[in-house]
C-alpha positions in Angstrom: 30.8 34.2 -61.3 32.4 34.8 -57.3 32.2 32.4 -55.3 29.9 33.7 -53.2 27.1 34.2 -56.0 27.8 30.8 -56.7 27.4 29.0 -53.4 24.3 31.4 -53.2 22.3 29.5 -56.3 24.1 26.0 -54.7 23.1 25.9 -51.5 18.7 26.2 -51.9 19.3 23.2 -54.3 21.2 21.2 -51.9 18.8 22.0 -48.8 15.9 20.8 -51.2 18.4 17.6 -51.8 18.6 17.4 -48.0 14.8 17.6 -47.2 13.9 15.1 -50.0 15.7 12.2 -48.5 14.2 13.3 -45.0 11.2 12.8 -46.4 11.6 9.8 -47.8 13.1 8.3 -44.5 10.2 9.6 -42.6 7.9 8.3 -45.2 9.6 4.8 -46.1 9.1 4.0 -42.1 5.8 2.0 -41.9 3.1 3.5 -40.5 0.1 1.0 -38.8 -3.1 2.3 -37.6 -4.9 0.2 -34.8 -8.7 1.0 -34.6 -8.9 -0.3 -30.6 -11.7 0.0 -27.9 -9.3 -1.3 -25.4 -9.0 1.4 -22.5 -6.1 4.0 -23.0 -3.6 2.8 -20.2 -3.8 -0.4 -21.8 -3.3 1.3 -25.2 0.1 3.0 -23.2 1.5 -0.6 -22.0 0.9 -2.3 -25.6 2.7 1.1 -27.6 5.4 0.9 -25.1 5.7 -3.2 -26.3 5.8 -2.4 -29.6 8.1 0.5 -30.0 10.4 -1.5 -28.6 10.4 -4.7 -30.9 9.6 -3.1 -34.2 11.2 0.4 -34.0 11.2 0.4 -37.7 7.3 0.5 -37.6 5.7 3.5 -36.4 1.8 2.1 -34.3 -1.0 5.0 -34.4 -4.0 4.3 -32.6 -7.8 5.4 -32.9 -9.0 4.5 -29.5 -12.7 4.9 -28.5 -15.8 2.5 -27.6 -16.7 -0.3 -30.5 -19.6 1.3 -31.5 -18.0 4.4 -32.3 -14.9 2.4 -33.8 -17.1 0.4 -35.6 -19.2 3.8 -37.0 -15.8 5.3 -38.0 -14.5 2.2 -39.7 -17.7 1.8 -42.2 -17.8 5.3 -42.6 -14.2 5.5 -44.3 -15.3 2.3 -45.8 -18.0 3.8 -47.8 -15.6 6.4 -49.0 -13.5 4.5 -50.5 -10.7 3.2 -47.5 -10.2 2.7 -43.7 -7.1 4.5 -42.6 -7.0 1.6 -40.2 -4.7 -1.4 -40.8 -6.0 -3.7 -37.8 -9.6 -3.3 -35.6 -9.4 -4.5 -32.3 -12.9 -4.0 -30.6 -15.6 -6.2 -28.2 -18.0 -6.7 -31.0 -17.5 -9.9 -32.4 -20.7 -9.1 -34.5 -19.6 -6.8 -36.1 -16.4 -8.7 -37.6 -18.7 -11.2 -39.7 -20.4 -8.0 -41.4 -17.0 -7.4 -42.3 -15.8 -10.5 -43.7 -18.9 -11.3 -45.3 -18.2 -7.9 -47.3 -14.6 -8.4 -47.9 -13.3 -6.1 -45.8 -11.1 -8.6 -43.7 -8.2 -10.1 -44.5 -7.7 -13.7 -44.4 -4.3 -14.7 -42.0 -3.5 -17.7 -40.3 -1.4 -17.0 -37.6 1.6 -19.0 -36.6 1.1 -18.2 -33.0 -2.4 -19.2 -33.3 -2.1 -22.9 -33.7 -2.9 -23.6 -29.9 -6.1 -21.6 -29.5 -9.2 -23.7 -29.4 -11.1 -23.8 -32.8 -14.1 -21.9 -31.0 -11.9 -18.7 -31.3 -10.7 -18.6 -34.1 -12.8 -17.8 -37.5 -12.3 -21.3 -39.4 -11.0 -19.3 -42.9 -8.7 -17.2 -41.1 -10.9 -13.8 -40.6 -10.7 -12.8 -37.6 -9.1 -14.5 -33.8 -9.8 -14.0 -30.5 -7.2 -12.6 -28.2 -8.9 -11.4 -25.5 -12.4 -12.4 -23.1 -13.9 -9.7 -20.8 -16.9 -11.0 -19.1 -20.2 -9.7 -18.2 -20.9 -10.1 -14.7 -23.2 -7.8 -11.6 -21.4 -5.2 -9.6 -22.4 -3.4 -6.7 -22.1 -0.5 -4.0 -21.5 -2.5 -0.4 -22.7 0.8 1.5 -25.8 0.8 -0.4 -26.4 -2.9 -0.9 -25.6 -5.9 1.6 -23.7 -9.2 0.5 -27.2 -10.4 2.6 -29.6 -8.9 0.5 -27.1 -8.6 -3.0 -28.5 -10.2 -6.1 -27.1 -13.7 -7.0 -28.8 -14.0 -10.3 -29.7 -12.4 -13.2 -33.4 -13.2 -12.0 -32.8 -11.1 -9.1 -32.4 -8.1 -10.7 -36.2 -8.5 -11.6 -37.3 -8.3 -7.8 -39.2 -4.4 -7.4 -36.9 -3.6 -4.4 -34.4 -2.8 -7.2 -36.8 -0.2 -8.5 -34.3 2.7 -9.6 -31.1 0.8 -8.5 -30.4 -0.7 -11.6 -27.8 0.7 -14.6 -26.6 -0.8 -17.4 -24.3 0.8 -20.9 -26.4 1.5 -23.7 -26.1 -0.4 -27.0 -25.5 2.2 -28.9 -22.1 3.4 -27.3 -21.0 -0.2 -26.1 -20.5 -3.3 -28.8 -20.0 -5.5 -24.8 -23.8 -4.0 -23.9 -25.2 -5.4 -27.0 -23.6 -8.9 -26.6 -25.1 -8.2 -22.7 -28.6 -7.9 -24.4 -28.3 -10.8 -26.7 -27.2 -13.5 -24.3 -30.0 -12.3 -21.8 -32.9 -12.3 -24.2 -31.6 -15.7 -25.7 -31.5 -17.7 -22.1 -34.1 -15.2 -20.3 -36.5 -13.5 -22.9 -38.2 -10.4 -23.3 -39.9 -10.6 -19.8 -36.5 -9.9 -18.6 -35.9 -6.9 -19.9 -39.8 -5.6 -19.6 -38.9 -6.3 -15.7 -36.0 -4.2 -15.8 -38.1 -1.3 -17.7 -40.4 -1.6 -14.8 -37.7 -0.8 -12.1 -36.7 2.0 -14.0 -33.4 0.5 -15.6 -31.2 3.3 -16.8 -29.1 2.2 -20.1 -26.9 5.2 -20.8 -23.2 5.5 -21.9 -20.3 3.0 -21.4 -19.3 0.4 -19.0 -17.7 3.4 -17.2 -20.1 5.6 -16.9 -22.0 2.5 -15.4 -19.3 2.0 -12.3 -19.5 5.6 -12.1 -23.3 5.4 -11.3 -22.5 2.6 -8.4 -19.5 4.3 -6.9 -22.2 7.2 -6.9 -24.9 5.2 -5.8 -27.1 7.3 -8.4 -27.8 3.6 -9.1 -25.9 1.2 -6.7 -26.4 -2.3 -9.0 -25.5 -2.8 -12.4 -24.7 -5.2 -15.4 -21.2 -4.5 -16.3 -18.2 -5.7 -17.6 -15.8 -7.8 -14.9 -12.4 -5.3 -15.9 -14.5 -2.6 -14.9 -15.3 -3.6 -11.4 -11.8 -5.1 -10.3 -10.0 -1.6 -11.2 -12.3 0.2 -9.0 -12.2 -2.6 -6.1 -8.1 -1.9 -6.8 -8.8 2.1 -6.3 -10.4 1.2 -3.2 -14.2 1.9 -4.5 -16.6 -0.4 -1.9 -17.4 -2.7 -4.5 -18.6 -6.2 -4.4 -18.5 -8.4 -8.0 -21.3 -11.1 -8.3 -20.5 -14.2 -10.9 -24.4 -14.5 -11.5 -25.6 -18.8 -10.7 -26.9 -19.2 -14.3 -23.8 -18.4 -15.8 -21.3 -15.0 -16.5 -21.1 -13.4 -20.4 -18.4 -14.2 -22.3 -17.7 -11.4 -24.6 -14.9 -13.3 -27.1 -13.1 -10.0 -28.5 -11.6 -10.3 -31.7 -8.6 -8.7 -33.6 -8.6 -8.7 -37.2 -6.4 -6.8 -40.5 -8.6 -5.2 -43.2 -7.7 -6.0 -46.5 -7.2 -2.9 -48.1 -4.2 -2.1 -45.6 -0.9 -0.8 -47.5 1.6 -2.3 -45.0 0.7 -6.2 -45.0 3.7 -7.6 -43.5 4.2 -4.9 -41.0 0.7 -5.2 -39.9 0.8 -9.2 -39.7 3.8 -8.6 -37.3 1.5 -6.5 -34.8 -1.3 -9.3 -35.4 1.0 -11.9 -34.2 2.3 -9.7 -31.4 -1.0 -9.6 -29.8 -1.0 -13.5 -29.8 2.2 -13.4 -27.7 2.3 -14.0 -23.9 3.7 -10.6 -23.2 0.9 -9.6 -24.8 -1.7 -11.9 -23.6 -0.5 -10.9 -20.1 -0.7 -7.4 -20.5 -4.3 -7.9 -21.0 -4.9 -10.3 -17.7 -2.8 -7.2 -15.9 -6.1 -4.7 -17.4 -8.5 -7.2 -15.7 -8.9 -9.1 -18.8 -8.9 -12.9 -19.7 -6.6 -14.9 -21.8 -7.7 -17.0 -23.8 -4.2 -18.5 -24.2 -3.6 -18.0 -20.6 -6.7 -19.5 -19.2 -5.1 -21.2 -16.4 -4.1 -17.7 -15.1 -6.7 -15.0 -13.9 -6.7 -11.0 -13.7 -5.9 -9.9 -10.1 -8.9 -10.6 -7.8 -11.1 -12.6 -10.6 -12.0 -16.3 -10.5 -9.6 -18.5 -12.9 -11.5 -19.2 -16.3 -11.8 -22.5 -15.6 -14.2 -21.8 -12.8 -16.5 -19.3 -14.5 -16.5 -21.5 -18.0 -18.7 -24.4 -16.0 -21.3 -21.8 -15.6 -21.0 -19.4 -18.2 -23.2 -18.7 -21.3 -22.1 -20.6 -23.7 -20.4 -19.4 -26.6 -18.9 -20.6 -30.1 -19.1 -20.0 -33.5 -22.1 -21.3 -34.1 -23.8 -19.1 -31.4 -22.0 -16.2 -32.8 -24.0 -17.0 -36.1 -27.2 -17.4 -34.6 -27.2 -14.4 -32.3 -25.8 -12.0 -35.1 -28.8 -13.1 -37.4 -31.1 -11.5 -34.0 -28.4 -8.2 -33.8 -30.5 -5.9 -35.6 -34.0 -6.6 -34.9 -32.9 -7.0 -31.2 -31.1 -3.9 -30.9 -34.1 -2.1 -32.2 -36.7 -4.0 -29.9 -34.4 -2.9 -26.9 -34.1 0.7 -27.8 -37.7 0.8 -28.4 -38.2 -0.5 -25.3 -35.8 1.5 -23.1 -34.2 4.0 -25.0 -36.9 6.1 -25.9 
């Protein structure tokens, strides 16, 4: 045999050789998916974070609102397995269905030992790393501070009569912990005000600042993140902390059981505990609960809006997620139909 016949039947064996251990490099790097409804510059600033301290671990994210997260996530349940390793969304409901199914792993972070006992699941489920908060927004041009609402209450008055927006509950998992908290301190008769001035309930907590930036609908019950960023653009915005108290909307992180890469994906878990993480989020307009001294850019400290807030614990988590269902449905018979 020549040489050259020879290296000819060599050389397809040795680029197979070659392409096997690529493979197995590319595959032997671990791979964690992050099911998130954090907002996508956020997303940008955390993949940044990470890339850099675990460059041996490649993050993939699913980003969208926690509905459709949460839709996704017990969709792939039902066939069999998530593709996601760790859920990060604003539906702290949600994360109980999930434990009391199994679905959630139990981890007790290291970097969770000086976090109150109100956010953290007792057996290890699920934590709280970030608080957005529900508050009123409105258009200045449209609305003066004089004649503003300073309640929840107000909102009732019939001068607001088609000025009034809100997300929808079936896009936004912080719209349904909106509706909870206001039927639980202010009823039905709340919300059977707000049909009567025409309340519109559509979309996110975006499409709602779009609507008052518009003035298609001037006020609106959104969330606090939402409001600063456009007062930062420049939007003629004015924020109202509401005198019977803000909504808290504890957002939880958790790892589902079934993931493949357990050790990488408690590394990412604990990194979101960190203060470079923690102040990531209070640079997106969000609070800390680690942090609670400190305040997003233009927001009242935590301290300040706690004293009046709606309460909120684990306890209160329980009870209101017993109502989730039958609530949800009573609000999108009422307004959604």
């Amino acid at each position: 045999m020549t040489l050259k016949k020879a290296l000819i039947r060599v050389f397809p064996a040795a680029l197979l050789i070659i392409f096997y251990w690529i493979s197995q490099a590319k595959t032997s790097k671990n791979v964690v998916w992050i099911y998130a409804s954090i907002y996508k510059e956020v997303i940008a600033a955390f993949d940044e974070e990470l890339r850099r301290l675990y460059p041996d671990i490649s993050v993939q994210w699913y980003q969208s609102g926690s509905e459709n997260v949460a839709a996704r996530v017990n969709a792939e349940l039902s066939s069999g397995a998530s593709r996601a390793d760790l859920i990060m969304t604003s539906d702290p409901f949600w994360y109980l269905e999930l434990k009391e199914s199994g679905h959630l792993l139990s981890y007790f972070s290291p970097l969770a030992q000086t976090l109150e006992a109100r956010y953290k699941d007792p057996e290890g489920f699920f934590i709280i790393n970030r608080i957005p908060v529900g508050i009123i927004a409105y258009e200045t041009r449209r609305v003066s501070s004089q004649e503003a609402p300073r309640s929840w209450e107000d909102l009732m008055r019939p001068q607001w009569k088609h000025q009034l927006s809100m997300p929808s509950p079936l896009e936004s998992g912080t719209a349904l912990s909106f509706i909870l908290n206001l039927v639980q301190h202010k009823g039905w008769s709340f919300f059977e005000a707000l049909k009567r001035n025409q309340l519109i309930v559509s979309g996110g907590n975006s499409s709602v600042m779009q609507r008052i930036e518009t003035q298609e609908t001037p006020i609106g019950i959104v969330l606090l993140e939402n409001a600063l960023q456009a007062q930062k653009r420049g939007a003629p915005i004015s924020i109202v902390y509401p005198k019977e108290g803000s909504i808290l909307i504890p957002s939880p992180i958790a790892i589902l059981s079934q993931t493949s890469h357990l050790e990488a994906s408690k590394k990412i878990y604990d990194f979101f505990l960190t203060e470079t993480a923690q102040r990531i989020f209070l640079k997106a307009h969000v609070y800390s609960p680690f942090l609670k001294s400190e305040a997003p850019e233009g927001a009242k400290p935590f301290s300040e809006i706690e004293k009046t807030a709606f309460e909120w614990n684990a306890n209160i988590l329980k009870e209101l997620s017993k109502n989730k269902e039958s609530t949800k449905k009573r609000f999108s018979e009422m307004l959604l139909k």
